[in-house]
N, C-alpha and C positions, 0 to 999 in steps of 0.2 A: 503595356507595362514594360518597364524595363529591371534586365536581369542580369547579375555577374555575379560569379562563379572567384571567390577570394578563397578558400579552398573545399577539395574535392576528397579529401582522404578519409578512413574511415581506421577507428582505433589508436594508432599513434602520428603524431606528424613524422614522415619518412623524404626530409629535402637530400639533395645531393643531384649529381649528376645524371646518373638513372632515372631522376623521376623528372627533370626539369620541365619535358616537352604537358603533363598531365599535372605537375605538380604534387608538392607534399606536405601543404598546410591540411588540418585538418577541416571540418564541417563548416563553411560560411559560406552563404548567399544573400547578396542583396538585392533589393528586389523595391523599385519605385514607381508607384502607382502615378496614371494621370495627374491626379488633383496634388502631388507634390509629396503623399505621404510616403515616409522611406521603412522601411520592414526588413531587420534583418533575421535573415533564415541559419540558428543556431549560430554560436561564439565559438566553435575552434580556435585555432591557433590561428588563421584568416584571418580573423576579426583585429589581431593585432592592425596589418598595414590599412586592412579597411575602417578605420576608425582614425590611423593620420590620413587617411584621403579625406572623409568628411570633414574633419578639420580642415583642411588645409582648401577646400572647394565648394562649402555651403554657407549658408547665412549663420550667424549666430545670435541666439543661442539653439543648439540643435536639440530638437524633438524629435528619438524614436523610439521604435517598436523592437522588441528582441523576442522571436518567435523560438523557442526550445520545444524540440521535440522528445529532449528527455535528460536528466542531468548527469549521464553517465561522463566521463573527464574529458574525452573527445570531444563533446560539445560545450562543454563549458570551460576550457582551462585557457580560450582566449580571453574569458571576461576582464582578469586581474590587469592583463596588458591592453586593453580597451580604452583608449585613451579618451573619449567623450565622457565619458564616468569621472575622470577626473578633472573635470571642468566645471565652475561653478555658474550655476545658471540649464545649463543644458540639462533634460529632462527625459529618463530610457525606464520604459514604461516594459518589462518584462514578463513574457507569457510562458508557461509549460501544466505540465498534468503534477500532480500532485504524485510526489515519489514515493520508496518504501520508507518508512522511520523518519524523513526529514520534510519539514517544509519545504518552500521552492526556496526562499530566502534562507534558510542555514543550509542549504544543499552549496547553494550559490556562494556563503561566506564559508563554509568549511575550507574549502581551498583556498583564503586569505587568510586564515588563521597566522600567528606570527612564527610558527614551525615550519610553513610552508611560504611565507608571501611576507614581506615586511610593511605593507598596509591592510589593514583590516577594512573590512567592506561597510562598515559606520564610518570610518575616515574616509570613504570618498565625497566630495565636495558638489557633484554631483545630484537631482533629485530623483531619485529611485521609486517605483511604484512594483510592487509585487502582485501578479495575478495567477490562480491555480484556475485552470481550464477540466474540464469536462468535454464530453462528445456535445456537439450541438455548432451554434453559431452566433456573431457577434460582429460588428460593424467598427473599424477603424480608418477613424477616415471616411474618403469612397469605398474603402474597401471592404466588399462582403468575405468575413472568416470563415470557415468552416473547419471542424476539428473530426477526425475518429479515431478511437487507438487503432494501433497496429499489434503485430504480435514479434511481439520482443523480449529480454528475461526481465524488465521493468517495465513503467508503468510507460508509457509512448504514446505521440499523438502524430497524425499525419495534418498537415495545415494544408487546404482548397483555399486559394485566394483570388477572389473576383471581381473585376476594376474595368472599366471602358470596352466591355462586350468581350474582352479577355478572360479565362483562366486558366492559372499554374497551381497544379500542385506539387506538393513540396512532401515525398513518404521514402522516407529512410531510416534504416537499422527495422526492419521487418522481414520477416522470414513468411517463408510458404505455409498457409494453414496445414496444408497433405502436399503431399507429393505425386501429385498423378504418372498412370503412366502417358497418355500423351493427352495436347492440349491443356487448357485452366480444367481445375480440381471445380469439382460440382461442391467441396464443402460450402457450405454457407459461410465462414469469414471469409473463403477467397472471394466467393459470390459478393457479399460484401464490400470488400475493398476493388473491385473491379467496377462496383454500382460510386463508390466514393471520385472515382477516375473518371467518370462520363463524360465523353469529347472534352477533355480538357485542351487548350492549345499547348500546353506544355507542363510532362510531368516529371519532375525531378526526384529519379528512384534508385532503393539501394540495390546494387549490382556486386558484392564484394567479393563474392567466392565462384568460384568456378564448377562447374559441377563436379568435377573429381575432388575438389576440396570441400564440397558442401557435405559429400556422402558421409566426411570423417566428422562433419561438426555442426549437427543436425541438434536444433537446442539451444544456438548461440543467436540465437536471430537477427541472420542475416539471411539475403537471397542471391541468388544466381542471375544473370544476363536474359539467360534461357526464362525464367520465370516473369523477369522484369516484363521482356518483348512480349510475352503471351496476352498478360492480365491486361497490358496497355493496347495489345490488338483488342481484344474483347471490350475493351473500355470505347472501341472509336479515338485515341489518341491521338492526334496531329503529329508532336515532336517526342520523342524520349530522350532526357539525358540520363545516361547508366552514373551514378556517382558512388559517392563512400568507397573508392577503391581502394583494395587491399595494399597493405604497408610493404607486401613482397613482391605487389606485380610492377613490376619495370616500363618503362614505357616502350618495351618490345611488344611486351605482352598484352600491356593496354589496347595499343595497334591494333594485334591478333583478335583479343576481345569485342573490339567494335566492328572490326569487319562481320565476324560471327554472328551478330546482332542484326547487321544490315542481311546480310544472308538469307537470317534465318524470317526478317519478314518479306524478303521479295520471293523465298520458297513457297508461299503463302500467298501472293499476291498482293503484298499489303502497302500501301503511299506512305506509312509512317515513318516521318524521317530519326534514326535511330544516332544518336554520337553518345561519344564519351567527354563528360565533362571536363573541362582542362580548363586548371586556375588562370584569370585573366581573362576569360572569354564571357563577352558581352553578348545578349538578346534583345532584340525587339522584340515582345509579344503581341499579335495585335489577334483581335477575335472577332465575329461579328453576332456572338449568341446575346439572346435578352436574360441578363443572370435571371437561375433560377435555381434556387437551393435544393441542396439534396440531402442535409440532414436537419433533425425537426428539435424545435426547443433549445432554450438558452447553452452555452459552453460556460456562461459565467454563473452559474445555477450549481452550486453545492450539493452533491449527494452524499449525506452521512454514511459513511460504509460501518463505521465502529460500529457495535453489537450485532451484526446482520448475524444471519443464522445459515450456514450451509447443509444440508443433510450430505451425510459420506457414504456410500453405500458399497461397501465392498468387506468380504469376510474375513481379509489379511490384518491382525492388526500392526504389522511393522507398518504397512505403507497408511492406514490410519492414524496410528501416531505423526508418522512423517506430516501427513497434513495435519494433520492438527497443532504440528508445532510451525508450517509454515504461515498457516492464515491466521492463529493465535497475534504474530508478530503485527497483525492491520487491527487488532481487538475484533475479529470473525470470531465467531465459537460456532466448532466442525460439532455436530452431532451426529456420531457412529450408528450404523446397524448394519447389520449385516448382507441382509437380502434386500429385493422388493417389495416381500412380503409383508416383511416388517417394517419396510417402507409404507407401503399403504396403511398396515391398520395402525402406525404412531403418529404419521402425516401429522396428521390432525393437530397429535397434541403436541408433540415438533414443533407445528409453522414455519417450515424453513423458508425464507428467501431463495433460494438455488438450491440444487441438488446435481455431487461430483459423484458419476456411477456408473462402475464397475462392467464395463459391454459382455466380458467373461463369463458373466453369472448364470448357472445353468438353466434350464427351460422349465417353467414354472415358480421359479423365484427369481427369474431376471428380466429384461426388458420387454417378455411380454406381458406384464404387468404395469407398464410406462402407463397407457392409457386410463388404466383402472388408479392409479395414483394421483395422474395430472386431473379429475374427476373428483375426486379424494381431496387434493387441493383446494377442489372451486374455481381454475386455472387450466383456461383451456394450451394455452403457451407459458404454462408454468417453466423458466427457465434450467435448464438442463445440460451438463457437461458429461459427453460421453466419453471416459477413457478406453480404447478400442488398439488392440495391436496391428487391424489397419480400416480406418475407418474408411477408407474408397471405399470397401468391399461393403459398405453397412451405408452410402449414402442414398441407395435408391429405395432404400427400403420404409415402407412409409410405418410399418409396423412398430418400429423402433426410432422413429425421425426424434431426434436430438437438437437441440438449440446447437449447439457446437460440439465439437471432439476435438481430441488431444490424444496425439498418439502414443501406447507404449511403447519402450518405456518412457516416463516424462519428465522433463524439468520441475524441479520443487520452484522457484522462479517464473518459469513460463508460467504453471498449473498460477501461481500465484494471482500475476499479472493479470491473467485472462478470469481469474474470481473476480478480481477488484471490475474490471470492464464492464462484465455483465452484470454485477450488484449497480453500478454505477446506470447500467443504461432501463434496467429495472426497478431498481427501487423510485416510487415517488417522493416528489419533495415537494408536495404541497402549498407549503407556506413559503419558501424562498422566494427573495427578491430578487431580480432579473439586472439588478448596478443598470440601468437605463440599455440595457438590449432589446433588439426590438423584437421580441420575443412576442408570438400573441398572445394576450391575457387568457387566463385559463380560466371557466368559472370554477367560484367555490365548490370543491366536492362535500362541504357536508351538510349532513340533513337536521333542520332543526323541527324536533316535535313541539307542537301545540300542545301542552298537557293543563286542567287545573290545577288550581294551587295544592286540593286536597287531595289529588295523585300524585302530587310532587311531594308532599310532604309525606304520604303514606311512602312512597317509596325510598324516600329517605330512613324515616322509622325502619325499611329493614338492615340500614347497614348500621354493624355494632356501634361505633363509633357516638350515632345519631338518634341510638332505640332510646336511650333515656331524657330525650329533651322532651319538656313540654307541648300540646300541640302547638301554645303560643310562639314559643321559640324556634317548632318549625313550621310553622307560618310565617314566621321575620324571616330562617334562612329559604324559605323559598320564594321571597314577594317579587324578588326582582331575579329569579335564578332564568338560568336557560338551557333545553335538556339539547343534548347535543349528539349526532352517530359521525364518527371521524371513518373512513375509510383507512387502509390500511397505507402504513406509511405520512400518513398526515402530522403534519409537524402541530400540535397542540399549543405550544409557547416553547419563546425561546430563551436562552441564554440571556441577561442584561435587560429583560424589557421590564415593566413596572409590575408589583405584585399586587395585580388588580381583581384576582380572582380564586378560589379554590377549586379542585377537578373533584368529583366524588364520582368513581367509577363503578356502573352496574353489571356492566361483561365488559371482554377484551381484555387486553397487555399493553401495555409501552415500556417504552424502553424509557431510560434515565441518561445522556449524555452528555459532558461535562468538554467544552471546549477548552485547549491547551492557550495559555496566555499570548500567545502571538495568535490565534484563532485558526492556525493552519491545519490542525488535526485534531481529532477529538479519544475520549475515553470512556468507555462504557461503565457506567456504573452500578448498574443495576436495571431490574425491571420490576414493574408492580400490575398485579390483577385486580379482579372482583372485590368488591368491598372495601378497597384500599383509597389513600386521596393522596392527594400531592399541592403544591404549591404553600403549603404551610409555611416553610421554611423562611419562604418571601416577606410573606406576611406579617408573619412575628418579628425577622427582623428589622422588618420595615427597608428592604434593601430590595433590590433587583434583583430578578429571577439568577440563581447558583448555575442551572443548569436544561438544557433542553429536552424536549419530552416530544417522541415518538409514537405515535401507535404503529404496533408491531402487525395486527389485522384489525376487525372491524371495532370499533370501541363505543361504549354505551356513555356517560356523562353525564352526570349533572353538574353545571358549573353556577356557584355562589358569587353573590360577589361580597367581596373584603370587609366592606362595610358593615353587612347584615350578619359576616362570621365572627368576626371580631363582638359584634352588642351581644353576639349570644355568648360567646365563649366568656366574658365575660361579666353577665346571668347563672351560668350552668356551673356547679362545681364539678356535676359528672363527664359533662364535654370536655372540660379542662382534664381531667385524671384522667380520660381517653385518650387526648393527646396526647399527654405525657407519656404514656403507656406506648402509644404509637412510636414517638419519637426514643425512647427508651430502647425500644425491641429494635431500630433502626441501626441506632449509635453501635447497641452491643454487636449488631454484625458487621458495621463498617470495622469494629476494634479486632474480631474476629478475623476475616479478611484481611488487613493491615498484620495481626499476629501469625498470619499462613505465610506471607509473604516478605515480610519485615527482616531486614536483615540482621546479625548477631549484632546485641546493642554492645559491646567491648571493641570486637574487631573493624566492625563494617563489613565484615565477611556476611556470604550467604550460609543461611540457617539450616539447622539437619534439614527441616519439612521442604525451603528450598531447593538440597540440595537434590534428596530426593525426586520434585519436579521436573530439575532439569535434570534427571539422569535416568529418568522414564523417557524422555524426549531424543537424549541423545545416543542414547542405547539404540532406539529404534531404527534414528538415521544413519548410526554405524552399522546394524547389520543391514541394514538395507543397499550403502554403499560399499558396503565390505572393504569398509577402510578402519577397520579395529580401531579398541577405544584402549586408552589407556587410565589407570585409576592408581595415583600416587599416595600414598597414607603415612603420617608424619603424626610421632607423638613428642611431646614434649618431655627430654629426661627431667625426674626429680623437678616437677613442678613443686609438690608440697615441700621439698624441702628448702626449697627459697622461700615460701610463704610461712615456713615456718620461722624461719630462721633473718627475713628481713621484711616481713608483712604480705600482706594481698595487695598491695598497690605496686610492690616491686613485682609479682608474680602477673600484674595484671599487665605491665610498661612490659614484662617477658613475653606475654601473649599474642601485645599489637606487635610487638617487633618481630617476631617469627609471622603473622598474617602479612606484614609490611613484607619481608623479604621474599616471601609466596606470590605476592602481587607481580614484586618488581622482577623476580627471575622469571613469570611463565608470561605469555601469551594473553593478550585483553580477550578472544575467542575461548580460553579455559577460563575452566568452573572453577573458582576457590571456595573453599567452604569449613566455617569451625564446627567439626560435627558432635565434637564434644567439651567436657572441662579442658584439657590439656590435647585434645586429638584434631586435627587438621585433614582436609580431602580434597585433593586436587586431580579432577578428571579434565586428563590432558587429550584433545581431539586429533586426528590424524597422524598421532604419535606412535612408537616401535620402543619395544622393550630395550633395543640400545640407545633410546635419547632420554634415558631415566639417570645415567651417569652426568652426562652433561647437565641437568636440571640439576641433580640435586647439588653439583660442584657451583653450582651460578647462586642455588639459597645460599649453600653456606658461605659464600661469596658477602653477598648481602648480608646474610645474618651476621658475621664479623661486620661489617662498616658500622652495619645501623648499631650496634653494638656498642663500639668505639664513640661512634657520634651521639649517642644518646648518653654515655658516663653511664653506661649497666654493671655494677660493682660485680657481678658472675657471669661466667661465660654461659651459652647457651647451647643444648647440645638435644640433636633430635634421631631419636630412630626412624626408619622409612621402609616401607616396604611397599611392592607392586603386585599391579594386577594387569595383566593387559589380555584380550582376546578379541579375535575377528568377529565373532558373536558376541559380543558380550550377555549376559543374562540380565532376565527380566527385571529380578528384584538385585538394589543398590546393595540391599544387605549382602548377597551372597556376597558379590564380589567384592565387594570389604572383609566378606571374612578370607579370602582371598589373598586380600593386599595383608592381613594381619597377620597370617598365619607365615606369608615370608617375614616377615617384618620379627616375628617368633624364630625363625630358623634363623634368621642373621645375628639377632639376639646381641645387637653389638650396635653404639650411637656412631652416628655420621661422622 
């Protein structure tokens, strides 16, 4: 294979004089297999001149691969200037892990938006394919893919590429699982990512911090020279290029840096040839291993993370809250307890996916209870994250052996990243299609019982639903039914397929999952047990399935089919007022739900019960960072007396336009909120008691324009007062009566 290095930097491009000898474009490698196929490794700022060389030195129309290892801006902010993209005909087929909040594609076009770029990424002429990867593997080309995350503050993949008895791996922006003191760290991800590296002929890894500047920035996942050369001894590596170098090392320093590298493996005894990557620099690859993969199952294999269930186990609840307002943000739902104890005996009724806990926890309600839980389970490597203030000390111990650890104190980010990883390489997926990877065929996990018709239909009779039908009626729905045990995790039906069947469930849970219209992320919607059915909705509309359906553990089923539900339903007037009944109790919680979270219908602002929400969340994460929170409260002078005096519609046009000028003077990061008739609340994040002048000079700023601009025949005039503290307290009320009570002492409008 061949290899070049278009650039080598990490975080911002840093060109000039300093850097000429090492370069100062950001992240791009290209990289062209035998059989012709070209693969480029992440879009920096690189990818600019390497996009006019393919033009300007390939066939046309050009066909490739764009490998992203993660869509932080360093690696994607060469895409816009990517000039095969704007070519029509040419075909760039794009690979990465699915990010936080965005798909790959609006990750990709956010930075073309026309604020930042003046062609939008639907205007390029180009034919674009969008892929979200997963751990696993996939075939482009000759060329065997292989994916694993890494541990970074987003989601990241490391790309193994294997072509003509050759491979390179390609692991940058990852940081050290632990920090050992000498040699690789025995944690299992290091063990991990040094098993993903096995004789590779060449591995292109991040090297960006030195170790005097790692100690300050432990978190940012990045790794050191030192770490690079270790894992890559242990791996059997052939070549290392150290890359992603930092935007301040010089090419004095680069120098220095690689010689240290060369050092540190012939201290060691070791053949591995060590350099530093330097833009412009071409490789041969050549290898002579018979590929053979090293991780298992598809990359192109979707795992639903939305609804998963975390167990949290630790007695703090600041840092409770904190997670739970981190993993909230993927649709996770953390569920709290305190101990192991109460780990074990809720287990059960929990069923969490993972479990994030607490190493601290003292003896008898803490880790040596692991065993007795992961049993409790039914799970003998029931997944487990142990937070630990140093987990070296805790990895030989088999007592307490952990799927992974995360040191304290943690990144909310990291901690994040590494939920999504392990939900991702544990949860099953069943029913997914493999998009033609050569994945092996898995057999069906579920078990289909034999039953007579007069067991199916007795069994039917006990759920409400179906007690009042005649025997006749269920004899029709059970002539052609099928009883079904789904393992956990088994995808039941999906999103869009035909509504050919109804679930009637005897035990278990699923989940309810509603993909987002591009199909790149999904939304939890709910979950249903015992007694309950699902695919109604399909049916009656006569439409394709709304939404996907999970079992969450092992599930019971009887499955109808459409035909035989529909002749009875209607037959039955009592099955029909069932349903309705059903779908009634349904509705009213979807209305429910939607009313908790619904925003103020006048303003657009968020609603008391809202505001509420987020201000249990971010109280939490202020006192935990001890970056004080601040709480601004704004009433409206003499509302009633406009409303009096020129109607409610003038007092309502008074309302939006004070929420409009709250919007436009704070922060999109602040909470605005109509908490009342005439009262406003705006909790402003990492703010200080003296940046409450400035704000409120910038509303009334605004609230004169929009004023002027709207023809508002009265002025608008608002009191204000604060609250701010580096603790903030628990309940929203106190500190509003807080902000009110200055707001009383000033006693005087803005």
């Amino acid at each position: 294979m061949h290899v070049r290095f278009w650039g080598t930097r990490g975080s911002i491009a840093s060109p000039g004089d300093r850097t000429s000898r090492f370069g100062g474009n950001t992240s791009c490698v290209e990289l062209r297999a035998p059989d012709g196929t070209i693969i480029v490794l992440d879009c920096g700022t690189g990818a600019r001149e390497l996009g006019l060389y393919l033009l300007q030195t390939m066939p046309q129309p050009l066909r490739l691969h764009l490998f992203i290892g993660h869509t932080h801006w360093d690696h994607i902010q060469g895409f816009p200037f990517f000039v095969p993209a704007f070519v029509p005909g040419a075909e760039l087929n794009v690979y990465a892990p699915l990010g936080f909040q965005q798909s790959l594609e609006e990750a990709m076009a956010g930075q073309m938006e026309y604020s930042y770029f003046p062609v939008k990424l639907r205007d390029l002429r180009s034919r674009i394919h969008f892929t979200e990867l997963e751990e696993g593997f996939f075939r482009v080309g000759g060329v065997l893919v292989e994916t694993q995350y890494l541990n970074h503050t987003a989601p990241t993949i490391a790309y193994r590429l294997s072509a003509g008895g050759a491979t390179v791996a390609y692991v940058t922006d990852h940081e050290p699982f632990w920090k050992p003191e000498q040699g690789v760290s025995h944690h299992p991800g290091d063990q991990r990512h040094v098993a993903f590296m096995h004789e590779a002929d060449l591995v292109i890894h991040d090297a960006q911090y030195t170790e005097d500047e790692y100690r300050g920035r432990v978190g940012w996942g990045h790794a050191t020279p030192e770490y690079a050369v270790d894992v890559c001894l242990a791996a059997g590596v052939k070549r290392l290029a150290l890359f992603h170098h930092d935007p301040t090392h010089d090419d004095t320093q680069m120098v220095a840096i690689e010689a240290a590298a060369r050092a540190r493996v012939a201290d060691v005894g070791g053949a591995m040839e060590v350099f530093a990557a330097r833009e412009g620099m071409t490789l041969d690859v050549t290898g002579v291993h018979r590929v053979e993969r090293v991780t298992d199952g598809s990359a192109l294999r979707r795992r639903l993370i939305a609804g998963s269930r975390v167990l949290v186990v630790m007695p703090d609840e600041t840092h409770v809250a904190t997670i739970e307002e981190t993993l909230a943000e993927d649709g996770i739902l953390a569920l709290p307890v305190p101990d192991m104890r109460a780990a074990v005996t809720r287990g059960s009724e929990h069923m969490p996916d993972l479990a994030v806990i607490d190493a601290d926890l003292p003896a008898g309600v803490g880790l040596d209870l692991l065993p007795a839980f992961r049993t409790r389970m039914g799970r003998e490597h029931f997944p487990v994250i142990l937070l630990a203030a140093d987990p070296e000390a805790r990895l030989n111990r088999a007592d307490d052996w952990a799927t992974d650890y995360l040191p304290k104190p943690y990144s909310p980010p990291m901690l994040r990243a590494r939920v999504r990883s392990w939900l991702a390489r544990t949860l099953i997926d069943g029913g997914a299609a493999d998009h033609g990877a050569t994945a092996e065929a898995m057999a069906d996990p579920r078990e289909e019982r034999v039953a007579s018709h007069a067991v199916l239909a007795s069994m039917l009779a006990s759920v409400p639903l179906f007690s009042k039908c005649t025997d006749e009626q269920l004899g029709t729905l059970v002539s052609h039914a099928t009883e079904q045990i789904y393992p956990s995790g088994y995808i039941l039906t999906r999103q869009g397929e035909p509504p050919d069947n109804l679930w009637v469930l005897f035990s278990g849970r699923v989940r309810v999952v509603e993909a987002t219209a591009d199909g790149q992320s999904e939304m939890l919607l709910g979950e249903l047990g015992k007694a309950e059915v699902f695919g109604e909705v399909g049916i009656l509309r006569d439409q394709p399935r709304s939404a996907t359906i999970i079992a969450v553990d092992r599930t019971h089923c009887l499955v109808l089919r459409r035909r035989d539900f529909l002749k009875v339903l209607g037959e039955s007037p009592d099955l029909a007022t069932g349903l309705l009944r059903v779908l009634a109790s349904r509705l009213y919680e979807a209305d429910r739900r939607l009313a908790r979270y619904a925003p103020d219908p006048l303003t657009g602002l968020a609603s008391r019960r809202s505001f509420h929400e987020h201000y249990r969340r971010l109280a939490a994460g202020a006192r935990r960072r001890k970056t004080g929170l601040l709480l601004l409260a704004i009433d409206v002078v003499n509302l009633k007396g406009v409303n009096d005096a020129f109607g409610y519609g003038l007092g309502d046009e008074v309302l939006r336009t004070v929420a409009d000028a709250l919007l436009e003077a704070t922060r999109s990061s602040d909470i605005i909120a109509r908490y009342g008739g005439d009262e406003f609340a705006a909790l402003l994040l990492d703010a200080q008691p003296k940046d409450t002048e400035v704000v409120i000079a910038r509303v009334n700023d605004k609230l004169t324009a929009l004023a002027a601009q709207r023809r508002l025949p009265v002025p608008i005039e608002c009191s204000t007062g604060i609250a701010w503290s580096l603790a903030p307290p628990e309940s929203a009320d106190e500190f509003l009566r807080e902000a009110d009570q200055d707001m009383q002492r000033k006693r005087q409008p803005t």
